[in-house]
C-alpha positions as YAML, in Angstrom:
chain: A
units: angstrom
residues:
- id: 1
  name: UNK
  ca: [69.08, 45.22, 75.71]
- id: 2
  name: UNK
  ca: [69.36, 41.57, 74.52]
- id: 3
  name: UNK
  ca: [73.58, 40.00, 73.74]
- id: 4
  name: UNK
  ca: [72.68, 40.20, 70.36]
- id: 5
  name: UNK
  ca: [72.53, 44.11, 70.63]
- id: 6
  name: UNK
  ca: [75.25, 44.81, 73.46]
- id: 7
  name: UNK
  ca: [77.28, 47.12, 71.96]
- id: 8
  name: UNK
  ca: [81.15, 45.95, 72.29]
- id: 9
  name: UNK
  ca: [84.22, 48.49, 72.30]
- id: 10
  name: UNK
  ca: [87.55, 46.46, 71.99]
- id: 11
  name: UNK
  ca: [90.95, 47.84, 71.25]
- id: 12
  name: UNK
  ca: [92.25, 44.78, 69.39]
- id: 13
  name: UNK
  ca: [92.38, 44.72, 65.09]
- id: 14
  name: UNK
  ca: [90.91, 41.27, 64.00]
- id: 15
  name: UNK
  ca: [91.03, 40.31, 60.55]
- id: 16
  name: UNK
  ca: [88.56, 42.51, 57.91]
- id: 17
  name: UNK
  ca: [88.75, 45.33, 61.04]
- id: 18
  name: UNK
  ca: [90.51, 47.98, 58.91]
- id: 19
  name: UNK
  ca: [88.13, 47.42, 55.24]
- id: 20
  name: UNK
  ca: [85.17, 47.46, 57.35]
- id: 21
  name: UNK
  ca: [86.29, 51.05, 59.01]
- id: 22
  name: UNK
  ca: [87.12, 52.44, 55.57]
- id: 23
  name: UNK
  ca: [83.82, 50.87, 54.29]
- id: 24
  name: UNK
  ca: [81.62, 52.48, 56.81]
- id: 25
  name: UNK
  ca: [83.51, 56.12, 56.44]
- id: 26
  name: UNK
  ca: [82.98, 55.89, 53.15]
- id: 27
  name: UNK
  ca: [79.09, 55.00, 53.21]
- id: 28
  name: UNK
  ca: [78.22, 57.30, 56.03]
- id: 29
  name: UNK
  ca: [80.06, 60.12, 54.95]
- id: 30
  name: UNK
  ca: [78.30, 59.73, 51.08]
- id: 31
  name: UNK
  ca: [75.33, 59.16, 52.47]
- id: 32
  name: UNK
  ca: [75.41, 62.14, 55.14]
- id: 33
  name: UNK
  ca: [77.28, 65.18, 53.45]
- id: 34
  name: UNK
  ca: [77.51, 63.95, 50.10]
- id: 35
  name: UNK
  ca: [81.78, 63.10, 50.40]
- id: 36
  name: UNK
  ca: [82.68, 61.78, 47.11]
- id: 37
  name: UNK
  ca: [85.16, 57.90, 46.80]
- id: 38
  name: UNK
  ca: [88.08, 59.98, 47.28]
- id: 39
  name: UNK
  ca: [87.07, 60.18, 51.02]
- id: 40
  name: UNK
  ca: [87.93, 56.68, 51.20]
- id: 41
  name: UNK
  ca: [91.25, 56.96, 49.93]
- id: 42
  name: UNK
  ca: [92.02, 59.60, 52.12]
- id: 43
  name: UNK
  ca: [90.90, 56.89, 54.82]
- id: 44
  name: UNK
  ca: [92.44, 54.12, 53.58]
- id: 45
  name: UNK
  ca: [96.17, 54.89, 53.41]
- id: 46
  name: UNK
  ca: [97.28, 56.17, 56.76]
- id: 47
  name: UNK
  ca: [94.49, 53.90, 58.52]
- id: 48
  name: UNK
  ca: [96.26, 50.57, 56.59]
- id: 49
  name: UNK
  ca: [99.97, 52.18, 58.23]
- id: 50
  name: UNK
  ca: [98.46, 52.17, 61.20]
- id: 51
  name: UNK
  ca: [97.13, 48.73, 61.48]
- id: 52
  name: UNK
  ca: [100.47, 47.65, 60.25]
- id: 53
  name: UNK
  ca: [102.96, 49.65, 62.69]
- id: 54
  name: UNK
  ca: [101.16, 51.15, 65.59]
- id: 55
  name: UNK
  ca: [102.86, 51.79, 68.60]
- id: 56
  name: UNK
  ca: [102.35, 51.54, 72.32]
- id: 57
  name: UNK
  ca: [102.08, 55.00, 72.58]
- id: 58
  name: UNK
  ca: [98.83, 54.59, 69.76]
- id: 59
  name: UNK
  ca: [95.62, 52.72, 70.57]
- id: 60
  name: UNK
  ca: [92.20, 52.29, 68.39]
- id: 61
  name: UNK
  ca: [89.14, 51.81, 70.15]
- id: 62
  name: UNK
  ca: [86.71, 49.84, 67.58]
- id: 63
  name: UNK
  ca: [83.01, 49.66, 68.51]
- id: 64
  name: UNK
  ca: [80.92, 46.60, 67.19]
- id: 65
  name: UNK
  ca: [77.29, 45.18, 67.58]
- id: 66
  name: UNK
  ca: [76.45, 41.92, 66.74]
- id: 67
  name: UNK
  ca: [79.69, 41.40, 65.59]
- id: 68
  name: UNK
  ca: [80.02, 44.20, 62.36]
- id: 69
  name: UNK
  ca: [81.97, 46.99, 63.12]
- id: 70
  name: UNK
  ca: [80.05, 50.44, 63.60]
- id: 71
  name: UNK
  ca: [82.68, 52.87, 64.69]
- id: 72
  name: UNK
  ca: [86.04, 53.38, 65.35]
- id: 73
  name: UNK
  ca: [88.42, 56.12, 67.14]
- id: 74
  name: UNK
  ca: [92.09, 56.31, 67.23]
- id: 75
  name: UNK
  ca: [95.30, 58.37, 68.46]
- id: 76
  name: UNK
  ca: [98.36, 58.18, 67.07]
- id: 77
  name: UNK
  ca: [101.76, 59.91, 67.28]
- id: 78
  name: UNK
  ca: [101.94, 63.03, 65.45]
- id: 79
  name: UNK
  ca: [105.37, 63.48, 66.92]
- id: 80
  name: UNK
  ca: [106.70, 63.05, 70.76]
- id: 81
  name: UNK
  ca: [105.06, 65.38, 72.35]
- id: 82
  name: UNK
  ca: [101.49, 65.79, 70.40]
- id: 83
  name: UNK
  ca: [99.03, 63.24, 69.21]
- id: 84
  name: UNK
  ca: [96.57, 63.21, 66.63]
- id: 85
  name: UNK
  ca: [92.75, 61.61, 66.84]
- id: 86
  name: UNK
  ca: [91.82, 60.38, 63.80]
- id: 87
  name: UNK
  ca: [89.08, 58.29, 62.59]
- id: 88
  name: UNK
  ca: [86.22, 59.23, 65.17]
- id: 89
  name: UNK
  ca: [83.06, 57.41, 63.51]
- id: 90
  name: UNK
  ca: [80.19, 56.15, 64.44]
- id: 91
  name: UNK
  ca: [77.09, 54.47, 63.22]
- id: 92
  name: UNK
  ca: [74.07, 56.88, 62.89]
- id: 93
  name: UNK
  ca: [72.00, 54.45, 64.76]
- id: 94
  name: UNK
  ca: [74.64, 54.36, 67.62]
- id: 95
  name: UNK
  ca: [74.65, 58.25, 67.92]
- id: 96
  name: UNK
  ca: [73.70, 60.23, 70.57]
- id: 97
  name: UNK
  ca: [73.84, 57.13, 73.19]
- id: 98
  name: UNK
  ca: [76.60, 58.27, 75.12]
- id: 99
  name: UNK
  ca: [79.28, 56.06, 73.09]
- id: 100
  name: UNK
  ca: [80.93, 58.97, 71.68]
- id: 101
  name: UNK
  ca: [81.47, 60.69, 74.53]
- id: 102
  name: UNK
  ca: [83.12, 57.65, 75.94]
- id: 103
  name: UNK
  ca: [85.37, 57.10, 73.59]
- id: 104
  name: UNK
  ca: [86.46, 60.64, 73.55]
- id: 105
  name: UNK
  ca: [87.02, 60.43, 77.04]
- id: 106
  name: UNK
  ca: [88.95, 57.53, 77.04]
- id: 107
  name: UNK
  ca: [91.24, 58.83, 74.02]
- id: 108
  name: UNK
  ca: [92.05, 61.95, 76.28]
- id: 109
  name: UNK
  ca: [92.84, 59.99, 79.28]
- id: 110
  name: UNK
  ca: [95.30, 57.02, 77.01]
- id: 111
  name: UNK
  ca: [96.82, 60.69, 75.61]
- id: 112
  name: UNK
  ca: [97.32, 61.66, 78.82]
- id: 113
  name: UNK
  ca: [98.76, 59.12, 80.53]
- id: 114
  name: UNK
  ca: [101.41, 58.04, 77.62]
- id: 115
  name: UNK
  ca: [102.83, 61.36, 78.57]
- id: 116
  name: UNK
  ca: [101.89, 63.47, 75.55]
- id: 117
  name: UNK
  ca: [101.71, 67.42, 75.93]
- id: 118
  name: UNK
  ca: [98.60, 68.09, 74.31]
- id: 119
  name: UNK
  ca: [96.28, 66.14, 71.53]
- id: 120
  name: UNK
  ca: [94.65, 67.82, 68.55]
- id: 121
  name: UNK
  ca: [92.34, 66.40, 65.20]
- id: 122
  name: UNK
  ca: [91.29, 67.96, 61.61]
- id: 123
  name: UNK
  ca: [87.92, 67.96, 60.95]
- id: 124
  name: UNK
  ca: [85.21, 70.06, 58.80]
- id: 125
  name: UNK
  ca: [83.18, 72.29, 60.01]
- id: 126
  name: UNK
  ca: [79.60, 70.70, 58.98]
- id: 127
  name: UNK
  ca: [80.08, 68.04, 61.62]
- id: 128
  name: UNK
  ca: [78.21, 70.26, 64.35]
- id: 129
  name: UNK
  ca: [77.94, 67.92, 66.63]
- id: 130
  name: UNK
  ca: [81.25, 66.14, 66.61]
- id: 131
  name: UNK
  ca: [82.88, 69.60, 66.97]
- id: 132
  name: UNK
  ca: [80.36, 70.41, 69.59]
- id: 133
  name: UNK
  ca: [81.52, 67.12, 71.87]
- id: 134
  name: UNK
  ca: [85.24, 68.46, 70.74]
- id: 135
  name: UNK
  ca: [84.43, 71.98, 72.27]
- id: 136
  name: UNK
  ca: [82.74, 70.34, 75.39]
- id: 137
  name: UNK
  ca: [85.80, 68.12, 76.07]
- id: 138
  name: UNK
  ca: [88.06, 71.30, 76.36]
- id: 139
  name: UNK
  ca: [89.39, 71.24, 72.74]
- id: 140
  name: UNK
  ca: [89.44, 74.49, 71.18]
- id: 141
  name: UNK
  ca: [89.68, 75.64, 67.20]
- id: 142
  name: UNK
  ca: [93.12, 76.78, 66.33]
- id: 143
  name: UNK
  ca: [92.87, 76.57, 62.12]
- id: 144
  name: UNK
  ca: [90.36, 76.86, 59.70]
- id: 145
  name: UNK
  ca: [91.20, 76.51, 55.90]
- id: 146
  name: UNK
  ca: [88.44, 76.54, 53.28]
- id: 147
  name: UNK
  ca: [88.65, 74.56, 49.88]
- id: 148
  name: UNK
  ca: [87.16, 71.98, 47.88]
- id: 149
  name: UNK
  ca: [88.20, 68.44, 49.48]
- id: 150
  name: UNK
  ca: [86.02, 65.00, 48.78]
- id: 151
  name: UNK
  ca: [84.39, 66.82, 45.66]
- id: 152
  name: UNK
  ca: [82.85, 69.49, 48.05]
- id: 153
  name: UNK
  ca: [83.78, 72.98, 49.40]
- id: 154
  name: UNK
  ca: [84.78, 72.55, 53.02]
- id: 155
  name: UNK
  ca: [85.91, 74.10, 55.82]
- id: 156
  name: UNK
  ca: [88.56, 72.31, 57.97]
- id: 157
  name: UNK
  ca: [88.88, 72.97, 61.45]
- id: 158
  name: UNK
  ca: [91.89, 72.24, 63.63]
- id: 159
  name: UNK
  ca: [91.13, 71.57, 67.04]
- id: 160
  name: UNK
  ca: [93.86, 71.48, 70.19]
- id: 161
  name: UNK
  ca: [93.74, 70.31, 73.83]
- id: 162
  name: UNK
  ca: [96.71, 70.80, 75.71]
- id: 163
  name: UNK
  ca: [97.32, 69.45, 78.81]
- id: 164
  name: UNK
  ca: [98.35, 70.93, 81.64]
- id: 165
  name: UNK
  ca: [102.49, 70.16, 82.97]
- id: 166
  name: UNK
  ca: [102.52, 67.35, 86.12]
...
């Protein structure tokens, strides 16, 4: 693999950063399962409070190649014992390479080690194989709701890792 296709993961937001993860949720989410512009939206918001007041206890782990971002994954505070992962993304053609894993891995051990009891995420249930890397990483489904969300009937899943007391 050539520089100009090393894929980068960096845990800094640089200017353009938070438009560009929107954008791309947006795009591949239309483009895979049909979500309609108010998927964005539902983006947008909490991602733009995030870039503006994260914490120590929060990280974001944004994934670029040749210098556009093509994934993202954060955890932030849901309160202080629990965290949330939101915005787990990536790139079609940066799928099934091993990067997701990573950063799934990585988010775990950050949760861990900031002292939080247990880490959970919302998610629908057409996204087999993200909720198949969830299940593999020890999550496990808590919640399901069904209703129409992003102009489509969905199913949203709740998933929960605890971890275990030092």
């Amino acid at each position: 693999m050539t520089n100009a296709h090393r894929i980068q993961i960096r845990n800094n937001i640089e200017p353009d950063d938070i438009e560009d993860i929107i954008s791309l949720h947006g795009t591949v989410y239309a483009q895979e399962y049909g979500f309609d512009e108010t998927f964005e939206q539902y983006v947008a918001e909490p991602l733009h409070k995030f870039a503006m007041s994260h914490t120590v206890r929060e990280k974001i782990w944004i994934v670029e190649q040749r210098h556009i971002v093509q994934g993202c994954l954060t955890v932030v505070k849901s309160d202080e014992t629990k965290a949330q992962l939101r915005w787990f993304l990536l790139h079609p053609d940066l799928r099934s390479k091993g990067i997701g894993k990573k950063l799934l891995d990585e988010a775990v051990q950050f949760t861990r080690e900031k002292g939080y009891t247990s880490l959970f995420l919302w998610t629908v249930s057409i996204l087999e194989a993200a909720n198949k890397l969830y299940t593999h990483a020890g999550f496990r489904l808590t919640e399901e709701k069904a209703h129409t969300i992003w102009g489509k009937p969905l199913i949203e899943q709740r998933f929960e890792l605890d971890f275990p007391s030092r």
